[in-house]
Structure formats: structure tokens, C-alpha cells
C-alpha positions as CSV (number, residue, x, y, z in Angstrom):
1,X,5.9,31.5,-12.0
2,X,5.7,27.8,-13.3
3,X,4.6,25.2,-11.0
4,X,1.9,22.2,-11.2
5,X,-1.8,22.4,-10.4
6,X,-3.8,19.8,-9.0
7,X,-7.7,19.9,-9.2
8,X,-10.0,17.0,-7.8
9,X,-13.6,15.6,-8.6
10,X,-15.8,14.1,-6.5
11,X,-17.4,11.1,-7.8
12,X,-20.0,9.1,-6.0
13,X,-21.5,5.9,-7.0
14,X,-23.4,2.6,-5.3
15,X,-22.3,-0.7,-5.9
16,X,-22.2,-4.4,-4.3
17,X,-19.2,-6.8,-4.5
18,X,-18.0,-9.3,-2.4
19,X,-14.0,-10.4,-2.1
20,X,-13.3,-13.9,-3.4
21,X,-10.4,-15.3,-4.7
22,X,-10.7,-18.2,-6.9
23,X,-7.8,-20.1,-6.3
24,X,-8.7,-20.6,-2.6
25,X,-11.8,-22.8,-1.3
26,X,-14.9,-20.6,0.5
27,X,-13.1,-21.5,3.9
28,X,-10.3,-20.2,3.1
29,X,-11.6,-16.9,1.5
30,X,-13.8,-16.7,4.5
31,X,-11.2,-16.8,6.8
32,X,-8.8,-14.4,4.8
33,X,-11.9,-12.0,3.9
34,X,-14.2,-12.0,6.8
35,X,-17.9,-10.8,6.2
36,X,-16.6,-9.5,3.4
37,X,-16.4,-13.0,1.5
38,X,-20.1,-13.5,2.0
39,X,-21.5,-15.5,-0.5
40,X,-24.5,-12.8,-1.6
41,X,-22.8,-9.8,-1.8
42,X,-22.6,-6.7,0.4
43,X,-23.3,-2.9,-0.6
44,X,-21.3,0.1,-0.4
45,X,-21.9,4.2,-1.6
46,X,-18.3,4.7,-2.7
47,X,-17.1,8.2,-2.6
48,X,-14.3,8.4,-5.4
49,X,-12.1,11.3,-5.6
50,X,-9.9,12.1,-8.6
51,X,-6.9,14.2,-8.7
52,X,-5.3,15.3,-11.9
53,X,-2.1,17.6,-12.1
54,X,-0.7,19.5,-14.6
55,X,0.2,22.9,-16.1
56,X,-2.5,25.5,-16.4
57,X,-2.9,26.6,-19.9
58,X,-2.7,30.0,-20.5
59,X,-5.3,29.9,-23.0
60,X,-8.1,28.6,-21.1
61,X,-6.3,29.5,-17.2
62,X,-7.5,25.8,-16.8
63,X,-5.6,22.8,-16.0
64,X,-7.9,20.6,-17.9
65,X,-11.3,21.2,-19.6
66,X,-14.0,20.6,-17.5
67,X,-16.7,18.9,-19.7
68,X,-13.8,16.4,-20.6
69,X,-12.9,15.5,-17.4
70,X,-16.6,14.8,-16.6
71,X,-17.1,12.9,-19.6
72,X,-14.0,10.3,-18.9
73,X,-15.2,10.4,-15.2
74,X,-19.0,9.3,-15.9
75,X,-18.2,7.2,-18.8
76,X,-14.8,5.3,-16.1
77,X,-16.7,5.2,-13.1
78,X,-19.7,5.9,-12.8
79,X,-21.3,4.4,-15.9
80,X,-18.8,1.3,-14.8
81,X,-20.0,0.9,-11.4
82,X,-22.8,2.9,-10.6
83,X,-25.8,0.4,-9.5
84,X,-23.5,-2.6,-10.5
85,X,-22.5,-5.5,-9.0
86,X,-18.8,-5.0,-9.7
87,X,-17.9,-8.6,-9.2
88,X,-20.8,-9.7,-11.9
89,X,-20.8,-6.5,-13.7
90,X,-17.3,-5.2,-14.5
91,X,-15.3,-7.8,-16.3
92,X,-12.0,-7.1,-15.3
93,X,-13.2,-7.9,-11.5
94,X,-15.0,-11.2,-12.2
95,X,-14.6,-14.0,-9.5
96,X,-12.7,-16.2,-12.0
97,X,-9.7,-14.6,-13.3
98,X,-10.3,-10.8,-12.2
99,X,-9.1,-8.3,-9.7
100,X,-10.5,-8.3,-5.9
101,X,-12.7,-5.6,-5.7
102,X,-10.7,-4.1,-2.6
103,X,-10.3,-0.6,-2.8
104,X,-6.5,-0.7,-3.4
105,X,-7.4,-2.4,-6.7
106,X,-10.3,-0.1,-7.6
107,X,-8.1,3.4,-7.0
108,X,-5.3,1.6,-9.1
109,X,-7.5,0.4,-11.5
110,X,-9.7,3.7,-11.7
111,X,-6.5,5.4,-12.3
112,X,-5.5,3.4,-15.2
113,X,-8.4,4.1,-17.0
114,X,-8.6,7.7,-16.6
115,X,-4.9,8.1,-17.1
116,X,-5.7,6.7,-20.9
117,X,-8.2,9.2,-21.3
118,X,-6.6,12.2,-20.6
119,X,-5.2,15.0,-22.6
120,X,-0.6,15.3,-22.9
121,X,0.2,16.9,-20.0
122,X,-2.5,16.2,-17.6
123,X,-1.3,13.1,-15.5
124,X,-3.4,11.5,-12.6
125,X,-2.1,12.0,-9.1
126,X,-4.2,10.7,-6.7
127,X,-7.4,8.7,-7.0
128,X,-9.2,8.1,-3.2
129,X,-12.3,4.9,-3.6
130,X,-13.8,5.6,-0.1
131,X,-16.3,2.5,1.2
132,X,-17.9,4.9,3.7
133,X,-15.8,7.4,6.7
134,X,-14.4,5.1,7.9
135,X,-12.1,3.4,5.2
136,X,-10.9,4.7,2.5
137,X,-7.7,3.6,0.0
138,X,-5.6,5.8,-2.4
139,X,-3.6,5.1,-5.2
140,X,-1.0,7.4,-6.1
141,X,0.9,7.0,-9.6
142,X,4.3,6.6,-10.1
């Protein structure tokens, strides 16, 4: 039997960022963004799921090795964002000319780099940033 396999990993990390675009004045971020435009920051522990899919290989009866998924997975998320603030600390999110850091743009954008860093054959399926239970947004490749 052929088929696809999916397997997930669960990884957590803290971080502060506020949303702020810079093209619009703090009124207008304020009334787009709510609290979440405040000026000092706010805090979240992010739950971030990553899903990759693939074949298993009959030498290994693994889908991907283990110790390399962990190794992209603390060296693309956690070591980027763990205890950061991402708007100050992750360059591609800075309140100039970087992303939001919504969690639309931090499933895409987790999924890009982990996608670089994988194996042939092992493609990113699903990647789920969750701000706490009760919000949560995934990013599902095309």
C-alpha cells in the first residue's frame, strides 16, 4: 500500500510583539489593531504545531528523521522567537518594512523556513501558531 504520512511536533515558545503597520499613524493602527497596537508590547506562550507529510522510507519506517526535524524546528522557531520580542528581535518582522506579527503571517512564515530545511520528499502541510485556547491560525501550503 502507498499513501502519504503526516507526523506533527509540538513546539512551544514565549514571545512579545505588538501589531503596527508603518504606513498608518498610531490612530489609525489603534483603531485597526485594538489593544493589540499598544505601544509597549503585549506577551503571548505560542503553542506551534508543525505538520510534515511524506512517504515513509522503508529503510528507516520513518517519514523523516527525528533529530533533523528537531534541529530545523529549534534552530526556526524556537531559537527565533523564544524569549524575543519578535517585532525588535526577528528582522523580517520589524515595525519598518517587516511582516505583522499576526499569526497568519507567523504559520506562513514558519512554514517557509522549515520547508527550506527539509529533506526531497518531505513537504510541510500544516503549521498551527496558537496565541493561547482561544485563537489559533494555520497555514496550509499550496
Amino acid at each position: 500500500m502507498t499513501g502519504r504520512t503526516t507526523l506533527t511536533r509540538r513546539v512551544p515558545f514565549a514571545a512579545a510583539h505588538r501589531y503596527r503597520r508603518p504606513d498608518l499613524d498610531d490612530a489609525t493602527n489603534e483603531a485597526t489593531f485594538a489593544l493589540c497596537a499598544r505601544p509597549n508590547f503585549h506577551g503571548h506562550s505560542y503553542v506551534c504545531d508543525v505538520s510534515v507529510s511524506g512517504p515513509v522510507q522503508r529503510e528507516t519506517d520513518m517519514l523523516i528523521d527525528l533529530r533533523l526535524l528537531d534541529t530545523v524546528l529549534r534552530e526556526e522557531v524556537r531559537a527565533r522567537f523564544d524569549h524575543r520580542n519578535i517585532n525588535l528581535d526577528v528582522p523580517e518582522f520589524n515595525e519598518t518594512d517587516g511582516l505583522v506579527p499576526t499569526g497568519e503571517e507567523l504559520s506562513r512564515f514558519i512554514a517557509e523556513r522549515v520547508q527550506a530545511r527539509l529533506p526531497e520528499g518531505v513537504r510541510v502541510s500544516r503549521v498551527v501558531v496558537a496565541e493561547d485556547a482561544t485563537l489559533s491560525a494555520t497555514y496550509e501550503p499550496t
